[in-house]
N, C-alpha and C positions, 0 to 999 in steps of 0.2 A: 504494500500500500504506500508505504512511504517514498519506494524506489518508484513508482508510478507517479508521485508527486514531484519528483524530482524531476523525471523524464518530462512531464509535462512543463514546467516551469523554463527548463533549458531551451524547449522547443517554441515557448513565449517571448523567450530570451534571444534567438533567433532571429525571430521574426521581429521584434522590436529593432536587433541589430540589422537588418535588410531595411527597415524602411525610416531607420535616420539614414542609412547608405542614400537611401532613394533621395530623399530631401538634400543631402551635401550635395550631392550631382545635381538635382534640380538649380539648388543657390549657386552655385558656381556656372552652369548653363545661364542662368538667366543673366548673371554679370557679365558671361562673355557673350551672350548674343544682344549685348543691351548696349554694352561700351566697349568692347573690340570687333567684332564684325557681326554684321547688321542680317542675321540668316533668323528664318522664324526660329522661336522656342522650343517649338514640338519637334522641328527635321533636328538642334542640337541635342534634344533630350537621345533621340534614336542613336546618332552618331556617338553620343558618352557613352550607350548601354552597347552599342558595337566595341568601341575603343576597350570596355572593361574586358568581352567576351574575350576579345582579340589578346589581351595580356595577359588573359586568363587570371583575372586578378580574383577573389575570395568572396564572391559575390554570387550567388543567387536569388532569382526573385521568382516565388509563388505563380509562377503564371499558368492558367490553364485554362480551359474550356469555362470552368464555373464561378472564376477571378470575374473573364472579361462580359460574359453574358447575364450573372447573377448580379455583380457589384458595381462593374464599373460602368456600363451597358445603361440603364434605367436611370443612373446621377444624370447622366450627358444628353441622354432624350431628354427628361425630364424638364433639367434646365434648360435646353436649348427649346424648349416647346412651350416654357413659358414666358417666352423671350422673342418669339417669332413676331414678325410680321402676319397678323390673321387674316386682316384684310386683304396684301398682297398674297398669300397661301390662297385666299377662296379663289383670286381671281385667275391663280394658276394652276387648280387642279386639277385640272383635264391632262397639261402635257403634265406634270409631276406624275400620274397615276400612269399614262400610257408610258412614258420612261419607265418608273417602275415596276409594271408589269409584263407589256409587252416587251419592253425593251430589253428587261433578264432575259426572260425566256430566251427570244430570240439570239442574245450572246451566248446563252448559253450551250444552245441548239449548236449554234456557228461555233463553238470549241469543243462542240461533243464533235462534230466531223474532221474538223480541222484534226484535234488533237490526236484524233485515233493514226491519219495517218503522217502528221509532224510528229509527235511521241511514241509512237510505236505503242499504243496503250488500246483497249479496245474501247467501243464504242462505249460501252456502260461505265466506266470507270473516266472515260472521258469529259463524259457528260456531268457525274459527281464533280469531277476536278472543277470544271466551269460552273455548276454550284455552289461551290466550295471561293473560287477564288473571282467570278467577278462580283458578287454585292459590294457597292463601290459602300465606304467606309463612315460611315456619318462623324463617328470618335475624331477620326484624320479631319475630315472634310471640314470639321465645325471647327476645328481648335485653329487649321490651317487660313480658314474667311476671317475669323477673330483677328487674327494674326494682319489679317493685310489690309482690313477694314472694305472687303471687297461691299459692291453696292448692293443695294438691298434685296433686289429683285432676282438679282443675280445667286444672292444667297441663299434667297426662299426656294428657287427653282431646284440649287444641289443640294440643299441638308433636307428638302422635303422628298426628293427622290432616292436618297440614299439613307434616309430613316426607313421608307415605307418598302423598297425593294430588301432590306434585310429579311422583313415577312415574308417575301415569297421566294428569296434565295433558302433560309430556312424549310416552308415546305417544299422544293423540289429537291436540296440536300437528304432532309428524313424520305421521301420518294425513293431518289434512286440509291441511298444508303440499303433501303428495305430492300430492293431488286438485290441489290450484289451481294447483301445474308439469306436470302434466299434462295438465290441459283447455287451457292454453294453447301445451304443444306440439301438441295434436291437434285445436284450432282448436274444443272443446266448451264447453258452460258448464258447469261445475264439479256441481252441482247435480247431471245429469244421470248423472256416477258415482257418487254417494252412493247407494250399492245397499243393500237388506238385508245383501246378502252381503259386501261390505265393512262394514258394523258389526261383524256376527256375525266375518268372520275377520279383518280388522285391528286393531278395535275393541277386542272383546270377548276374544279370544283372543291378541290384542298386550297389552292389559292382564296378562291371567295368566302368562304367559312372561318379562314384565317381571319382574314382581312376585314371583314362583315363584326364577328364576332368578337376580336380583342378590339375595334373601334365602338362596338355599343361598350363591352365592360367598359371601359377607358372613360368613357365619355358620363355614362352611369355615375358609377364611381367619381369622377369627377368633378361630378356635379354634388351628389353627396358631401365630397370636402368643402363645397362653394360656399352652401349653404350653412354648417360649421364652421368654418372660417368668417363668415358674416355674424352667426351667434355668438361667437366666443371672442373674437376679433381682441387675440393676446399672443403676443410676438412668441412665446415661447410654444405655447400649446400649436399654432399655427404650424411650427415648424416639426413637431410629433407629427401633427396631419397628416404633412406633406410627403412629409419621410416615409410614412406609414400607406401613402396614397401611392405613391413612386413603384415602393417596392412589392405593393401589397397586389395591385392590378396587374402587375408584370409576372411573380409567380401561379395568380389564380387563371390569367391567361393562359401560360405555360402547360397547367395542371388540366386546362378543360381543352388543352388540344389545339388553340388559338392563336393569337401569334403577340407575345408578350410588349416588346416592342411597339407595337401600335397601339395597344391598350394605355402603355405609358406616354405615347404620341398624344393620342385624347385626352387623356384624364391631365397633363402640363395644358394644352390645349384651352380647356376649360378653366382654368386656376389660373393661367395668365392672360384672361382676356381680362379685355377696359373696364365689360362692369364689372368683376372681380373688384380688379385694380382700384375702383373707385366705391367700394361697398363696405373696403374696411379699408382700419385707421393707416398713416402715414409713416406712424412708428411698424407697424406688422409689415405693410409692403416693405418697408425697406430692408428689415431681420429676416423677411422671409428672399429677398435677393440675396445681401448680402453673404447668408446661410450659401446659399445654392449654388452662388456663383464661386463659393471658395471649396463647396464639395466639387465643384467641376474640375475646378484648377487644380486641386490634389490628383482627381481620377486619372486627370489626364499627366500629371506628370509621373505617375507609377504604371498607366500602362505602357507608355512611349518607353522608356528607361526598360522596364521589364521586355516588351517586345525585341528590343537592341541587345541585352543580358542573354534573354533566348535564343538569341540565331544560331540554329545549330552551323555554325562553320564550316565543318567537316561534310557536312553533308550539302553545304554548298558547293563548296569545291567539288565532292565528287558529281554532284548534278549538274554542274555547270553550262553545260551543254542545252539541256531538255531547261536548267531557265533562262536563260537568253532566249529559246524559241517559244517559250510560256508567255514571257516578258511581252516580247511582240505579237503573240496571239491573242492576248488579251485588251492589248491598246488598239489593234486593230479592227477585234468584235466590237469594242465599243465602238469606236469610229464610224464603223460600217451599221450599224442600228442609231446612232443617237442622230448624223444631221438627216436620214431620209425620214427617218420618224418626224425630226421637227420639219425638214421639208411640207411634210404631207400637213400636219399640224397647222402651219404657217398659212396653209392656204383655206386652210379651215376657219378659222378664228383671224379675229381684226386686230389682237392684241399679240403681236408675234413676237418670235425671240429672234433676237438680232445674229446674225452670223457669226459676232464676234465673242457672243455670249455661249453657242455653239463650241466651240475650239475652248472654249476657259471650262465646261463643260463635258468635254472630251477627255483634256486634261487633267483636270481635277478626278480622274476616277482611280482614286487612292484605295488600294484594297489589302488592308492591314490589320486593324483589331477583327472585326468578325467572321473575315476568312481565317485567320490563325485558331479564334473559338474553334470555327467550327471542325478544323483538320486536327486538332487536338482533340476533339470529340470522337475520331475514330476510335471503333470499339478493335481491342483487341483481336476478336478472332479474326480478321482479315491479316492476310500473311504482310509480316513486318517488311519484307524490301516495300511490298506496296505502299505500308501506310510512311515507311522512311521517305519513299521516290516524292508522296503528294506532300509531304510535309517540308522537304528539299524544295521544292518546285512553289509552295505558298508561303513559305517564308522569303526564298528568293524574290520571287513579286512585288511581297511585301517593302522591305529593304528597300528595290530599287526604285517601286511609286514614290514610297515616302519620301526617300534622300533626293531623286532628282528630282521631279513633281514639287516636292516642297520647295528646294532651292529656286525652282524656276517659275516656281507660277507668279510670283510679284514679276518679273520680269515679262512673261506673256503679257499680263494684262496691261501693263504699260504698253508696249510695244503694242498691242490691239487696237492704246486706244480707250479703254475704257477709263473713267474717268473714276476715282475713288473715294478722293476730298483732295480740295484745295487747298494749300495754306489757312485761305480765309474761311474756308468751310468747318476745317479742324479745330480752328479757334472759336469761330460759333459754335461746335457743338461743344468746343471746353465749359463756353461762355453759359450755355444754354444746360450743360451738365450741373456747373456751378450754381446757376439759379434753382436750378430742382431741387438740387441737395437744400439749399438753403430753404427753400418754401416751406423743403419736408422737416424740416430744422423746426421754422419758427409754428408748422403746425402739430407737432410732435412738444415742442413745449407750452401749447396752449391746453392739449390736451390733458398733459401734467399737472398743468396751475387747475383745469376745471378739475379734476380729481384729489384736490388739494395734495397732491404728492411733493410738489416745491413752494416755497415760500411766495410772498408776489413782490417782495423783492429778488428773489435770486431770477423770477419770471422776465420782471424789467429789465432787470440786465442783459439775459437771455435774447429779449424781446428789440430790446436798443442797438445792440452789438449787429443779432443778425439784420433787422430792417436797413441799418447801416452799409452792411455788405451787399444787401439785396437792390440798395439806392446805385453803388457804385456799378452793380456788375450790370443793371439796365442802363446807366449810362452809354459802359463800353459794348453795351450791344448795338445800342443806340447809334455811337459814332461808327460802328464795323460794320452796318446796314445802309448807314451813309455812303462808307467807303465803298463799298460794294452792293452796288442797286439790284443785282441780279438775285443777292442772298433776301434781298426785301420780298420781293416778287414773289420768291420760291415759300418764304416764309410764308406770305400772305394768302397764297395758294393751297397750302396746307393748313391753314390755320382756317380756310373759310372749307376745305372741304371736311373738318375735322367738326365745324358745324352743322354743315347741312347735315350730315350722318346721325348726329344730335336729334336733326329737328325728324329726318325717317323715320327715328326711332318715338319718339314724342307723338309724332302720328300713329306710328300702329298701335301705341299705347292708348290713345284717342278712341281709337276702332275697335279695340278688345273689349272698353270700360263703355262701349254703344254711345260714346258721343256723340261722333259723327258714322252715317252710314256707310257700309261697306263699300257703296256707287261712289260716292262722294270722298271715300278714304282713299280708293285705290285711284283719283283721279290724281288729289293731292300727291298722293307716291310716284305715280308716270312723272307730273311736273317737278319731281323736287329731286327723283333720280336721274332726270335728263339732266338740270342743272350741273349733277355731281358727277356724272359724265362727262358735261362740258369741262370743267374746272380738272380731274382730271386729265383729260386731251390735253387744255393746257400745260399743265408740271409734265406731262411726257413730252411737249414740246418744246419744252423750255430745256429738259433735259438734254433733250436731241440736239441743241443749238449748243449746249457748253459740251456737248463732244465732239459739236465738228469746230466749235470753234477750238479746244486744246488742240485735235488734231490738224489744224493750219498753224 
């Protein structure tokens, strides 16, 4: 009993000692990519956890299948789904969904043939591998747009296609995993069950059920926190919720066969929209960011490091071959599905993605934490070269999207073209960050003083200090809106389509409560969405003018 106390304790010991390891590499990453050269965060964290592999220094890190889909998986939707763009999400859910579903599939197809006969691999284990390694990365993709401050729309369209295709790379991964333990219990070639009828009902209809089913839990559930979080509206319990909403939708999705992942897509979804945001107090929103955004920064700095700790070397080197033509088989499936798909798209809808958004697009398809889950999730009984060869071949991937993709997509997207922030844009949002903080300051201590929690002297002070800073910092808004008239416009644009949404919603509140009639509601809605229609055309055209003007 005592020596089992022991064993345990050392093995805490351990693990404490790996992940102060993890945190020295993080702090030292982030000083040299911060004041000696200028490479995102997440591509140095990878390159430390390579360098230690490569020394062989005394370093192990916990990584596995149930690290990155259990723990770190659900922090990084979560937050980044409470943080989205909703508005631009609705408006682009048609290509996000046909990328992520159509679009797998079809990569997928295209490395099950390709790879069978570039890898010498058969078709069934092909098609796993494309499974397995194109779900482009959301963990990579989000930390790496954080990183560059890429534009908004641009964002919405990769972190919402590569959250939601994890869902359906997940079930065609359990799909064709079950084909290749089964032809080798029944002594078949795997190939041979690849029926229509398994496409159409595992496939295609394992897809929808996924995707159907962890979006109501999600959303369910979601809602559920909304409404507690409105009741209780207390920074600390808020943060149980959410924690407990995160994690809690993602294994019961898991458990009822669903796809966890989008369960956790919804239920953030829910929990960071406006009314949310504005139904409870300004001390909770903010504990409940500041909470979220520092579980994200942790998740992400222990997987990248671990990912880099991991690579098996040895079995780089000896694959070397089969990933150099992985490498390129995979950048070229996406190539080859992602611009005909938006081709066709494009001509469908009036709201199109620009070509250059395309290529950043292409690029961007970093395939690193969820294909490592999921090739670590190989179950033992398939023979070890096999599962060495796919785990060679998905780390190699890994590795090379990350380091170069990373290094170079700041660099693409300049060169495109696309516009990111200006000088004067970055200081407005510094400017427009500062006033936030501050509002949520001076309403955070009104809040205190009506709950007699502070004195109404320490309040005044409170109260003076910040109305003080909130007087200077609309000043220098003031004079950097002068400077630049373009940033007025863009403001005023936003700020009047950020009303009329106000007043939509005021109407249908109107029409629920039988003020006005249904004839007479939905009249007011045609006139007040055409307005918000118009007002956006404008901000897309105003955008469209400061990217051709950067580009002259």
């Amino acid at each position: 009993m005592v020596s089992g106390g022991i064993q345990a304790a050392g093995s805490l010991e351990s693990h404490l000692f790996t992940l102060l390891a993890v945190f020295v590499i993080a702090g030292v990453v982030g000083t040299f990519t911060t004041k000696v050269v200028r490479i995102p965060y997440t591509v140095g964290l990878v390159l430390a956890g390579l360098t230690v592999s490569v020394l062989d220094l005394p370093l192990t890190t916990p990584l596995s299948n149930q690290l990155i889909l259990l723990v770190i998986l659900p922090t990084l939707i979560f937050q980044s789904a409470m943080n989205i763009d909703t508005e631009q999400l609705r408006e682009d859910v048609v290509p996000i969904l046909v990328l992520a579903v159509v679009g797998l599939v079809a990569s997928v197809a295209i490395v099950g043939v390709a790879g069978s006969q570039l890898l010498g691999l058969s078709v069934a284990v092909a098609l796993l591998l494309g499974a397995i390694a194109m779900p482009t990365d959301p963990v990579s993709v989000v930390a790496l747009f954080e990183d560059l401050g890429a534009p908004e729309r641009l964002s919405v369209l990769t972190e919402g296609e590569s959250i939601l295709n994890d869902g359906v790379g997940i079930v065609l991964y359990s799909v064709l995993l079950s084909v290749l333990l089964e032809a080798r219990v029944r002594d078949v070639t795997a190939t041979e069950l690849i029926t229509p009828a398994l496409v159409v009902r595992d496939v295609g209809f394992g897809i929808v059920v996924s995707m159907v089913g962890g979006a109501f839990i999600g959303l369910v559930a979601g809602y559920v926190a909304y409404r507690l979080l409105i009741l209780v509206d207390q920074p600390m319990t808020g943060i149980v919720f959410t924690v407990v909403l995160a994690y809690g939708v993602y294994v019961l999705a898991e458990h009822l066969d669903v796809s966890g992942v989008i369960a956790v897509l919804g239920a953030g979804l829910v929990v960071g929209t406006h009314g949310t945001r504005d139904a409870v107090s300004a001390r909770t929103r903010l504990t409940l960011g500041t909470v979220w955004a520092s579980a994200a920064f942790i998740a992400n700095t222990v997987i990248f490091v671990a990912i880099g700790v991991a690579t098996p070397l040895d079995l780089l080197e000896r694959y070397a071959g089969e990933i150099l033509v992985a490498v390129v088989l995979v950048f070229l499936a996406r190539a080859v599905v992602v611009y005909p798909l938006v081709a066709l798209l494009n001509r469908r809808f009036t709201s199109t993605i620009p070509r250059s958004y395309q290529h950043v697009m292409v690029w961007s398809g970093i395939h690193a934490s969820v294909p490592i889950a999921l090739v670590l999730g190989l179950p033992r009984s398939l023979p070890v070269a096999l599962r060495e060869e796919l785990s060679a071949i998905v780390f190699g991937v890994a590795a090379v999207t990350l380091v170069v993709n990373g290094l170079t997509m700041g660099r693409l997207i300049e060169r495109l073209g696309i516009v990111i922030t200006s000088a004067a844009e970055r200081r407005y949002e510094l400017l427009m960050g500062r006033l936030h903080g501050v509002n949520a300051a001076l309403a955070g201590a009104e809040e205190l003083h009506e709950r007699d929690d502070i004195s109404a002297e320490i309040y005044e002070n409170i109260d003076t200090r910040y109305t003080s800073q909130k007087r200077r910092l609309n000043r220098a808004i003031s004079t950097l809106l002068d400077e630049h008239p373009h940033l007025r416009e863009k403001e005023g644009l936003t700020a009047e389509a950020e009303v009329v949404r106000y007043e939509i919603v005021g109407i249908k509140a109107a029409m629920e409560r039988g003020i006005v009639s249904t004839e007479v509601g939905n009249r007011l809605l045609e006139e007040t969405e055409r307005r918000l229609e118009h007002i956006d055309d404008s901000q897309y055209a105003l955008e469209t003018e400061d990217e051709s003007h950067d580009e002259t």
